[in-house]
C-alpha positions as CSV (number, residue, x, y, z in Angstrom):
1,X,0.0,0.0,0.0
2,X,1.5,3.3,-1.2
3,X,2.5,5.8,2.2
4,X,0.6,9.0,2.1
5,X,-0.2,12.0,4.2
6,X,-4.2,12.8,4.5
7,X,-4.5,16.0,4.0
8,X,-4.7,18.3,7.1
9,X,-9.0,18.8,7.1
10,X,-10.4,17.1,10.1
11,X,-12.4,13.7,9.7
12,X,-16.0,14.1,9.7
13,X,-17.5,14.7,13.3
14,X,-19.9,12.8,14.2
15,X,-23.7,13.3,14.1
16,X,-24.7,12.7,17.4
17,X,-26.0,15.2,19.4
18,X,-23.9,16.9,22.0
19,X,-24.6,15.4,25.7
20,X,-23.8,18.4,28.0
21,X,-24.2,16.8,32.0
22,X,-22.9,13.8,33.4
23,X,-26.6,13.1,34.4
24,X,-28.0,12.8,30.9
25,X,-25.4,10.5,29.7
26,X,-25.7,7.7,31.9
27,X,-28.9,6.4,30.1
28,X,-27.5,7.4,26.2
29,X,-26.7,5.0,23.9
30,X,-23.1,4.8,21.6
31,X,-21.7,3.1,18.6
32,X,-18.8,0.5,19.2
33,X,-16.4,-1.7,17.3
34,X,-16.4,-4.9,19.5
35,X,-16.0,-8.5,19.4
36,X,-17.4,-11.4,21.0
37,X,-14.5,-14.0,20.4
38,X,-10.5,-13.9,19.9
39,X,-9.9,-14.7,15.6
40,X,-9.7,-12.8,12.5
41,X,-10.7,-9.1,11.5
42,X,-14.0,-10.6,11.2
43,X,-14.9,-10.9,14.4
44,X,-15.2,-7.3,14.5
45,X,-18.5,-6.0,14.4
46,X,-20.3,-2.4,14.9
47,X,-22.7,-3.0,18.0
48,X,-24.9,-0.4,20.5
49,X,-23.8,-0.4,24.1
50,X,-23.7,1.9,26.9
51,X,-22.4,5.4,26.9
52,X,-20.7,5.6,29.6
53,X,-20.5,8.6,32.3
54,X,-17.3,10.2,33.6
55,X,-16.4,9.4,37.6
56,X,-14.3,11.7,40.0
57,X,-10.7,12.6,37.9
58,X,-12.3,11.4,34.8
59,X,-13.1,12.6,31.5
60,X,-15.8,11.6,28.7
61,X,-14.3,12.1,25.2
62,X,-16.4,12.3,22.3
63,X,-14.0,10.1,19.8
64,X,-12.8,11.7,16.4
65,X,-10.0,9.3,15.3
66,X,-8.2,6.1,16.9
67,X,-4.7,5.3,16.1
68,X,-4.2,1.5,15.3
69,X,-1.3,-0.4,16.5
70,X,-0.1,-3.7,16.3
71,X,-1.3,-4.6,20.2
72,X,-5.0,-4.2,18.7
73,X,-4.2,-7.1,16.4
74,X,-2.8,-8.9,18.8
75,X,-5.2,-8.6,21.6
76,X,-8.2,-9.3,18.6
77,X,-7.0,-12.7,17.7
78,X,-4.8,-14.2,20.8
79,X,-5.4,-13.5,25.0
80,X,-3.0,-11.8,26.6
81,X,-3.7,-9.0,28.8
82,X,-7.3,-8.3,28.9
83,X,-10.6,-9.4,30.6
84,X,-13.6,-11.5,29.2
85,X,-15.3,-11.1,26.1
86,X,-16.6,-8.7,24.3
87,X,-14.1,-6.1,24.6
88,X,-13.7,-2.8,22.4
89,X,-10.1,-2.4,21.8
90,X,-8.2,0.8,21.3
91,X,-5.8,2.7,23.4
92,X,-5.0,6.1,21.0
93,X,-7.7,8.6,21.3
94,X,-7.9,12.2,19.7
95,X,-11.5,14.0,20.5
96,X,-13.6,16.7,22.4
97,X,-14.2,16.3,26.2
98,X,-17.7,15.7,26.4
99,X,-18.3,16.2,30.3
100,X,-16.0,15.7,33.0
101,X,-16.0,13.9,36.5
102,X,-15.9,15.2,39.6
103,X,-12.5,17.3,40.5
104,X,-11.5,17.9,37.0
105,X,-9.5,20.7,36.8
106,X,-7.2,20.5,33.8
107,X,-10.2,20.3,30.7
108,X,-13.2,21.2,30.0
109,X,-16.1,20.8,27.9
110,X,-15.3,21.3,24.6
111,X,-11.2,21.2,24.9
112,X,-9.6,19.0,22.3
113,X,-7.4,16.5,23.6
114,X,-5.6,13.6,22.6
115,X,-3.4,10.6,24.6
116,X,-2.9,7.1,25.6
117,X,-5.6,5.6,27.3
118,X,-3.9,3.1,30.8
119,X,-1.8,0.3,28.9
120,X,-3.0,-2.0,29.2
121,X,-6.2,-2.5,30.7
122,X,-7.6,0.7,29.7
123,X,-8.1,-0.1,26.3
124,X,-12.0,0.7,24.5
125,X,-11.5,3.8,22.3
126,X,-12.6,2.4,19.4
127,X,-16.0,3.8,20.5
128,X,-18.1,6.8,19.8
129,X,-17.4,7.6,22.9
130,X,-14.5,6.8,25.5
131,X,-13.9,7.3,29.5
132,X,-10.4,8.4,29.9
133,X,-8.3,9.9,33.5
134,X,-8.3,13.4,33.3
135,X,-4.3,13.2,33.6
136,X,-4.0,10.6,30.5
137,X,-4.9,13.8,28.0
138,X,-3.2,16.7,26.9
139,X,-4.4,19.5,24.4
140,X,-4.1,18.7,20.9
141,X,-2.0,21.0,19.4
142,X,-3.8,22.9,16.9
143,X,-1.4,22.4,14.3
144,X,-2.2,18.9,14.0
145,X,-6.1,17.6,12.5
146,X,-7.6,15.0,15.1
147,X,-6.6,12.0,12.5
148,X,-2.8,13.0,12.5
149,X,-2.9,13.1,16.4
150,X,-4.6,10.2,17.3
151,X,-2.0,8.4,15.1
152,X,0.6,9.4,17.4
153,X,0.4,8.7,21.2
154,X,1.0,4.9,22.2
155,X,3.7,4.7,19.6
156,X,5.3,7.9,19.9
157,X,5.2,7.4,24.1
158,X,7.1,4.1,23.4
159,X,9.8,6.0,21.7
160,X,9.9,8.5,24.0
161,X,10.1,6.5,26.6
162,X,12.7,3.9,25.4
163,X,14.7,6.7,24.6
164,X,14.5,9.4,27.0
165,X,13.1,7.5,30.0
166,X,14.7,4.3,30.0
167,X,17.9,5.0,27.6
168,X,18.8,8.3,28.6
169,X,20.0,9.2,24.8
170,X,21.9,11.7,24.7
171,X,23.3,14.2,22.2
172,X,26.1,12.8,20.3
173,X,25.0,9.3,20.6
174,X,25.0,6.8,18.0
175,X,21.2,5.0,18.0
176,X,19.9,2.1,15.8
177,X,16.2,1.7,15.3
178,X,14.8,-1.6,14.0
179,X,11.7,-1.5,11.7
180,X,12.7,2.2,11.3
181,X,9.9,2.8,9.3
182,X,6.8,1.3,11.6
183,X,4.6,2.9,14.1
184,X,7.3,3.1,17.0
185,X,10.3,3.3,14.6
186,X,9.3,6.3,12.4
187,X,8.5,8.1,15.5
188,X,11.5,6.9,17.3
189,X,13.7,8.4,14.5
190,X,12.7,11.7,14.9
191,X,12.7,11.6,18.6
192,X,16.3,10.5,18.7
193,X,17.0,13.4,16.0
194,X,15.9,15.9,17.9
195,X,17.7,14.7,21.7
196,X,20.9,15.8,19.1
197,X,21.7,12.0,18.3
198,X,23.2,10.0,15.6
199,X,20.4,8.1,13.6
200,X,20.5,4.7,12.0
201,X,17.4,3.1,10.6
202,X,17.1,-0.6,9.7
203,X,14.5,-0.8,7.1
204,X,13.5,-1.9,3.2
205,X,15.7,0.5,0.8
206,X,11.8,1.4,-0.5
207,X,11.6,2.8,2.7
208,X,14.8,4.9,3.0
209,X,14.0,8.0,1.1
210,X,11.2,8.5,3.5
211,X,13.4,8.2,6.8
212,X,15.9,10.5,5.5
213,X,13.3,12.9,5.4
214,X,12.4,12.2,9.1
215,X,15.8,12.7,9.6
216,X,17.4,9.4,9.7
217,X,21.4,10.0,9.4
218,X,22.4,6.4,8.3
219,X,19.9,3.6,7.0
220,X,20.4,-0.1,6.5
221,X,18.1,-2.7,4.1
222,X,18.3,-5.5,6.3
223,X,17.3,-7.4,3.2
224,X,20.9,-7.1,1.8
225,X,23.0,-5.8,4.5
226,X,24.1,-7.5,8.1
227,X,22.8,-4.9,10.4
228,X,25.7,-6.0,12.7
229,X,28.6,-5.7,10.8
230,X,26.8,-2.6,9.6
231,X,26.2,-0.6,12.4
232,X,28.7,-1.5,14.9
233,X,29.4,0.6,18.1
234,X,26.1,2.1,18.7
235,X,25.6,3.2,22.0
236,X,21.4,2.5,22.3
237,X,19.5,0.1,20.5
238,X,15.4,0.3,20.0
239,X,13.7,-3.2,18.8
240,X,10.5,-3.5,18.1
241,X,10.9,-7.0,16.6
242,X,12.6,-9.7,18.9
243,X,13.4,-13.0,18.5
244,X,17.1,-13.2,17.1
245,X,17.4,-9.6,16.8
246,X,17.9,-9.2,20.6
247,X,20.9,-11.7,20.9
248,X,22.2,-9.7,17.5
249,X,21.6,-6.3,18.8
250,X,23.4,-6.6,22.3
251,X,26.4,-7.6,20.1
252,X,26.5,-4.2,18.0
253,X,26.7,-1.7,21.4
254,X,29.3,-0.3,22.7
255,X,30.8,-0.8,26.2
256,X,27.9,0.7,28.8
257,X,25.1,0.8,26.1
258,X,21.8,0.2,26.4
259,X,18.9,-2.6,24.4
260,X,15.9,-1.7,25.1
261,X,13.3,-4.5,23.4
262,X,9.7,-3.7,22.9
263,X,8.4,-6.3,21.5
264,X,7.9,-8.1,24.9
265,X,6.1,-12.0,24.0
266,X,9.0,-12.3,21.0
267,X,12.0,-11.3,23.1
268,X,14.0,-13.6,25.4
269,X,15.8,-12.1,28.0
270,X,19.6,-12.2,28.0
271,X,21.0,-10.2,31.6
272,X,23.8,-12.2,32.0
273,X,24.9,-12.2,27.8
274,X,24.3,-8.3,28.3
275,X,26.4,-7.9,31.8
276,X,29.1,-11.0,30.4
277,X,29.1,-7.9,27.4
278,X,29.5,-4.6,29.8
279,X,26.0,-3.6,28.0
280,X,22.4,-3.6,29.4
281,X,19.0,-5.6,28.3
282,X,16.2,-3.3,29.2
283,X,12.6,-4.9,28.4
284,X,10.2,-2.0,28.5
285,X,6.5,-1.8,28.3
286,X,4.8,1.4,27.3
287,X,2.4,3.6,30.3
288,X,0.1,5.9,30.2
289,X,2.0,9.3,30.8
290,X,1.2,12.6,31.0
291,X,4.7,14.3,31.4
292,X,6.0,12.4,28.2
293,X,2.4,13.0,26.3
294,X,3.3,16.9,26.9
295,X,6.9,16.3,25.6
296,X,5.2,14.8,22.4
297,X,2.8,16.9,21.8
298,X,5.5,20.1,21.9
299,X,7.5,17.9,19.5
300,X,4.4,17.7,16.8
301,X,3.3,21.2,17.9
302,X,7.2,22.3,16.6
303,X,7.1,20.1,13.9
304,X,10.0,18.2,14.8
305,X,7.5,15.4,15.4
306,X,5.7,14.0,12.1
307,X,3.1,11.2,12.1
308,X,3.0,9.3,9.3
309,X,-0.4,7.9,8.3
310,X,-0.6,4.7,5.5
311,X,-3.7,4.2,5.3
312,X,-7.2,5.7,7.2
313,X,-10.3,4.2,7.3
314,X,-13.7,4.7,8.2
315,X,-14.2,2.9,11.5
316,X,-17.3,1.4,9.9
317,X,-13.9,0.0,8.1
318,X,-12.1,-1.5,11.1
319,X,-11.9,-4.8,9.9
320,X,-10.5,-3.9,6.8
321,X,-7.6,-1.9,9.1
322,X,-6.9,-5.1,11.2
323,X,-6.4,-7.1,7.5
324,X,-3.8,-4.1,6.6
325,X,-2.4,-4.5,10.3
326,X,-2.1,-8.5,10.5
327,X,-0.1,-8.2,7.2
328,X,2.9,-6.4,8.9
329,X,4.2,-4.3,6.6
330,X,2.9,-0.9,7.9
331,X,4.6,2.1,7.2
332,X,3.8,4.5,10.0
333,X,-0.1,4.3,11.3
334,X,-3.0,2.7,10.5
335,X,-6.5,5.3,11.6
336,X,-9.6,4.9,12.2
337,X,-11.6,8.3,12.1
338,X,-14.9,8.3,14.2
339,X,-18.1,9.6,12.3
């Protein structure tokens, strides 16, 4: 599927009308992309549940577009973290705050937000609308259209925080990203970029004119080219994929360096290869975080942050998004907008 950029108009808003008060709410009805059992893109189906109503530090958000990543694929067809069935996945979120709980201080009615809903047992955003802590959100910055931000937060946290939180990149650095060019990778390149560091992207050579532009300094087809031999003496390492890549990777750092592996239910730990090395293994799982969604959102706001979007659907389409997803060749993010 050919990358592109939607253009910058928002996605149509939906029809609904407005619910001002937590009261009336609690009896109104919403849309949902749900499932009854773990399978294919087909068990999704567009089903009428229960709007729900905002409690104390909580926010409802009227949903304008969901940012797929490969953890909604996951959870749809395998268990892992989440309750029974049915469930409505979904963790990104860019919308309007609808009402708001008891002790909000920091929206209201009306603000545009965006963020990460609680990873990962707070997943349902896939919805009309969504119930969200007030702290989760941030204001979307108005440079961005609600499609573009909700394709950003649960992958561009994940960089951020393998980076800046767990890594501790600093300027000067030398970095290699894995799967450069995916959700977490094309984010994590331009992240690294601006903390001052020295970028190298593994990805297909298709792919490389489109993390130069993101500001990749060095990029590597791993279809032709040894990433080890290639990119020796890097002093972080970000891998979204696993399996032999982590046992690769640790070789390619430098004294002190840092792996940090993302892709947690493909990646074997390996402390004692890492220590017998004088590097570190660091397996990291993404949370919900409002001091890091701020960091982002300055980063997009300044345009030194750029999601890229492949493909976006109608959520009426979300089936036909899981397909794309499940075939794991995404460049960028995969949207729904909400309508």
């Amino acid at each position: 599927m050919t990358t592109t950029t939607p253009p910058t108009t928002p996605p149509t808003t939906s029809t609904l009308p407005a619910t001002p008060t937590v009261t009336s709410t609690a009896t109104a009805m919403m849309r949902a992309i749900s499932q009854d059992s773990l399978g294919g893109p087909e068990r999704l189906r567009l089903v009428e549940v229960e709007r729900p109503a905002p409690g104390p530090s909580e926010v409802l958000v009227r949903v304008r577009a969901v940012g797929l990543n490969p953890t909604d694929w996951k959870h749809r067809a395998m268990p892992g973290f989440l309750g029974e069935l049915p469930l409505v996945l979904g963790w990104d979120v860019s919308g309007v705050v609808e009402a708001v709980g008891l002790g909000v201080t920091i929206h209201e009615v009306g603000d545009e937000v965006f963020g990460m809903l609680p990873y990962p047992y707070g997943h349902g955003s896939c919805a009309e609308y969504v119930i969200a802590p007030a702290r989760v959100l941030v204001h979307k910055p108005a440079e961005l259209d609600h499609a573009h931000a909700g394709a950003i937060p649960l992958a561009a946290l994940t960089a951020y925080q393998a980076l800046v939180d767990t890594a501790s990149v600093r300027a000067g650095q030398r970095v290699l990203i894995h799967a450069a060019a995916g959700g977490v990778g094309h984010f994590a390149v331009q992240i690294a970029k601006s903390l001052g560091a020295y970028v190298i992207g593994t990805a297909s050579e298709v792919k490389h004119d489109l993390l130069r532009g993101l500001g990749a300094d060095e990029l590597i087809d791993y279809h032709h080219e040894d990433f080890e031999r290639a990119a020796g003496g890097v002093d972080v390492v970000i891998d979204p994929i696993g399996g032999d890549y982590t046992a690769r990777s640790l070789r390619t750092l430098r004294p002190g360096g840092v792996l940090v592996s993302l892709a947690l239910t493909e990646t074997q730990p390996m402390p004692q290869e890492a220590a017998r090395r004088g590097v570190h293994h660091r397996l990291m799982l993404v949370e919900a975080d409002q001091e890091g969604m701020l960091a982002v959102a300055e980063l997009a706001r300044t345009r030194r942050l750029r999601p890229v979007i492949e493909a976006a659907f109608p959520w009426e389409e979300a089936a036909k998004a899981h397909a794309v997803g499940d075939g794991g060749r995404v460049t960028g993010k995969l949207v729904l907008t909400v309508g």
